[in-house]
N, C-alpha and C positions, 0 to 999 in steps of 0.2 A: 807552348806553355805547359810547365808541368803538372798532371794531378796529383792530387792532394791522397788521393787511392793508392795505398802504397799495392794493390792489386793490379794495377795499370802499371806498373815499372817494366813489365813484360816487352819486350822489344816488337812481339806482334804487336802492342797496341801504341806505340812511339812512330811519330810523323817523320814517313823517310824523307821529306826534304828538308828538315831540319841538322845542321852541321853536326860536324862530328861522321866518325866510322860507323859503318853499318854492317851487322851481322848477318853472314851469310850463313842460311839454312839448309842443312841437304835434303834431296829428296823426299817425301812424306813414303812411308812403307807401304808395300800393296795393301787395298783393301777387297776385304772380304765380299764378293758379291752380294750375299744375302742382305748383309750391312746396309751395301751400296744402294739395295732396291729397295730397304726399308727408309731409308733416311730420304732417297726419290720421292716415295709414295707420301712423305711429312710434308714433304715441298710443296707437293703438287696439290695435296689435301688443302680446302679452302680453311682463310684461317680463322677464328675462334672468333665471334661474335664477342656483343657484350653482355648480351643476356647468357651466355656459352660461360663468361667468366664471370658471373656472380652483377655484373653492374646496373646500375640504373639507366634506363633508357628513356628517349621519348613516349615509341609504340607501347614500352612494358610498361608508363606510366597512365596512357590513354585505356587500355585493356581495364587495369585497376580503378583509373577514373569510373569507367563505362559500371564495372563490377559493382560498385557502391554507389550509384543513381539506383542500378539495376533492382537493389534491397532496398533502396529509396522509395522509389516508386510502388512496389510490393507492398510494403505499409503504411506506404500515402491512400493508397485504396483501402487497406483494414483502417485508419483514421477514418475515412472519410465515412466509412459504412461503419463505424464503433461510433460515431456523432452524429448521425441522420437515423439511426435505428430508433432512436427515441421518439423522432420526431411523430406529433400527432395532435388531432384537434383539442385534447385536454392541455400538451405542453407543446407547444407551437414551435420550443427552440431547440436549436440542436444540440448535445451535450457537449459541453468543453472539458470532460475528462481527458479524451486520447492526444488532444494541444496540449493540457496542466502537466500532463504526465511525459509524453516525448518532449516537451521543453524542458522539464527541469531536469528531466535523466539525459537528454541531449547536453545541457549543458555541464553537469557536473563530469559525463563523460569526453568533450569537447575542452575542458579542464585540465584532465587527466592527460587527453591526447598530448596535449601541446605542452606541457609539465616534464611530463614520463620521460626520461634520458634513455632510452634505447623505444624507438617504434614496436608499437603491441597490434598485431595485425588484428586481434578480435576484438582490442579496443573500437579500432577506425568501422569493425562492420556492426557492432552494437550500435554505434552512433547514430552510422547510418541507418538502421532500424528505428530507432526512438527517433530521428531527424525526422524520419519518414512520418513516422505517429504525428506528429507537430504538423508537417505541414499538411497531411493530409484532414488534420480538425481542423485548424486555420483557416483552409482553402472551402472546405463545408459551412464554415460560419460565413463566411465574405460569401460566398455563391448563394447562399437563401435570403441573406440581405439584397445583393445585386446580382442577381440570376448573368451569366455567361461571363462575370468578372475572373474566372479562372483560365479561362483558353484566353483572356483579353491579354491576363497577364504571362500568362505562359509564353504566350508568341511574344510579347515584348523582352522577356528574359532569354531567351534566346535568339533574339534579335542583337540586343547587347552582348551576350556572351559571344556570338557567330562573327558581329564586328571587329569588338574588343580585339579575338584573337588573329583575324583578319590584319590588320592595321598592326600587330606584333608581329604576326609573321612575315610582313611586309618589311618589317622593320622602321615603320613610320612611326609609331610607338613605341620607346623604349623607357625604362624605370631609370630615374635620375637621383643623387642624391638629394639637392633641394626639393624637388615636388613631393619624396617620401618624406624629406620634414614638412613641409606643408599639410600633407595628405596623414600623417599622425596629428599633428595640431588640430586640426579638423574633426579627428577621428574623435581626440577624448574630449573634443568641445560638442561632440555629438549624443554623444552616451552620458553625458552630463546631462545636458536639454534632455534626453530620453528620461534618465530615471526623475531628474523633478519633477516630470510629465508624469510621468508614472505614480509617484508618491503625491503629487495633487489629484490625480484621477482618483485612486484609493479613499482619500480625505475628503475626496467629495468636495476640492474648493472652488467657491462660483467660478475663481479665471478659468478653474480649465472643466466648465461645463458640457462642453460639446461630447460628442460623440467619438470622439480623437485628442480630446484633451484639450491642449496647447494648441496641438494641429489644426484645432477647427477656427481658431482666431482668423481676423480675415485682415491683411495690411493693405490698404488703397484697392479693397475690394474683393484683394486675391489672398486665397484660404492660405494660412502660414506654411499648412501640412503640404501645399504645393511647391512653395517656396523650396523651403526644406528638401521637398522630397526628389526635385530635381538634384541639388549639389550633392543628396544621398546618394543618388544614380550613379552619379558621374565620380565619387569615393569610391564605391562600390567597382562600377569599371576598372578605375586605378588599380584599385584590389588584386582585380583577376591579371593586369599587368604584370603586379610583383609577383603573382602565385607564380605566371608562367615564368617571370626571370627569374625564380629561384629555381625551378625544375632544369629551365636549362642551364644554370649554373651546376645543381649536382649532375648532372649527366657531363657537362666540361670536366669536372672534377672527380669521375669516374667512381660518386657516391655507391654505394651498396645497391642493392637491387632494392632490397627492401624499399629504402628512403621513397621509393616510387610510392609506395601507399600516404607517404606524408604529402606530396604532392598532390596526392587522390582526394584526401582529407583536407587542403587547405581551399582546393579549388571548391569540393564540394558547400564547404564554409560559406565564403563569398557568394556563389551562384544560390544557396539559401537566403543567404542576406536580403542577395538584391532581388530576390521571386518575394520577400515578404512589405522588401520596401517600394516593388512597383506594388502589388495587392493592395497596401495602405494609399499609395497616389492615386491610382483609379478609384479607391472606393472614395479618396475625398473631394476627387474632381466628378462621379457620379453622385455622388451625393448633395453636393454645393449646386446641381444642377436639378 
């Protein structure tokens, strides 16, 4: 079959068992030793990685993962010690400035990330800075309410995450099209119920009295926010599914190096979600008790 490359016309690159006469070539001329031992030494040299050629990999995605926990966790401790510092027998509570303030520059930067048409590496390490602010007040509010709810939920979130990608690597788990429509259906019927929760909590309306809003209603006994906070769980999981089949997608597609950091930032997303949506399930299953 002929290409289409009119650069391929060349009789080196024509299938000689294909009919027709075939061009006989003379001998190729001596070659230059030095030549010879350089073009060796190319051969023999191992060849060019991916990270060698600019691409995105697994390992180089894990590395940047690891990188932006790393600033995570560094401000999760300034949270926690910027909202406990207050604390004392005149004001007994811990301050929610360093959660008001990493969530909403978390989110306005978490915005940007996902917006921005070319990946901004100082975007995704700001994030993670202010993410850290966030959950590191979060995790000091929830721990003086319910003393050791943080290691509870800690181990749980990486119980999930340790499975999650367990069961992907396995290949028992893989992202489908049906179940990611399912799994967005879910999503924006989720953040809907979220913010009315929200904007009745605000307004002060008796339904959502509780301590958790909505969540603290209780169907055939059992607190809604339990309900809820299981199918959140198991969204959430999904989540870190798609984060990984997209990373191994641009590494098949021999995306940029960079795009590794998008990878870094989707997972870190998720793996926040679901550390605030196990936080929220213990403290309503601690609390209901």
């Amino acid at each position: 079959m002929a290409l289409n490359n009119p650069a391929f016309n060349n009789p080196a690159f024509q299938d000689p068992r294909a009919g027709g006469a075939q061009t006989r070539y003379s001998p190729p001329p001596a070659v230059d030793p030095a030549a010879a031992a350089t073009i060796e030494g190319a051969y023999a040299a191992p060849s060019a990685s991916a990270v060698d050629t600019g691409r995105m990999t697994v390992e180089d995605t894990v590395m940047k993962t690891l990188a932006l926990f790393g600033i995570l966790v560094v401000t999760a401790v300034v949270g926690w010690v910027w909202s406990m510092a207050g604390v004392s027998v005149a004001n007994p509570n811990p301050s929610a400035a360093p959660m008001i303030v990493g969530g909403l520059v978390g989110f306005v930067l978490a915005m940007v990330a996902t917006f921005k048409k070319k990946p901004s590496v100082p975007v995704f390490i700001a994030y993670a800075a202010f993410e850290g602010l966030f959950v590191g007040g979060i995790s000091a509010f929830f721990e003086f309410m319910f003393p050791g709810i943080v290691l509870q939920a800690t181990l749980a979130t990486l119980s999930v995450v340790g499975v999650t990608l367990a069961l992907f690597a396995s290949g028992k788990v893989r992202a489908s099209a049906r179940a990611t429509k399912i799994f967005m259906i879910a999503m924006v019927g989720y953040m809907v119920f979220a913010l009315v929760n929200l904007g009745l909590m605000l307004f002060n309306a008796p339904i959502a009295g509780g301590p958790f809003g909505l969540y603290s209603m209780t169907v055939a006994g059992i607190p809604l926010g339990l309900i809820i906070g299981v199918f959140v769980v198991i969204m959430a999981a999904y989540s870190l599914v798609l984060d990984f089949d997209q990373i191994q997608r641009g590494v098949r597609n021999g995306a940029a190096r960079v795009y590794g950091w998008v990878g870094a930032f989707g997972i870190m997303v998720t793996v926040v979600w679901l550390y605030v949506e196990i936080l929220r399930l213990i403290a309503i299953v601690r609390g209901n008790n």
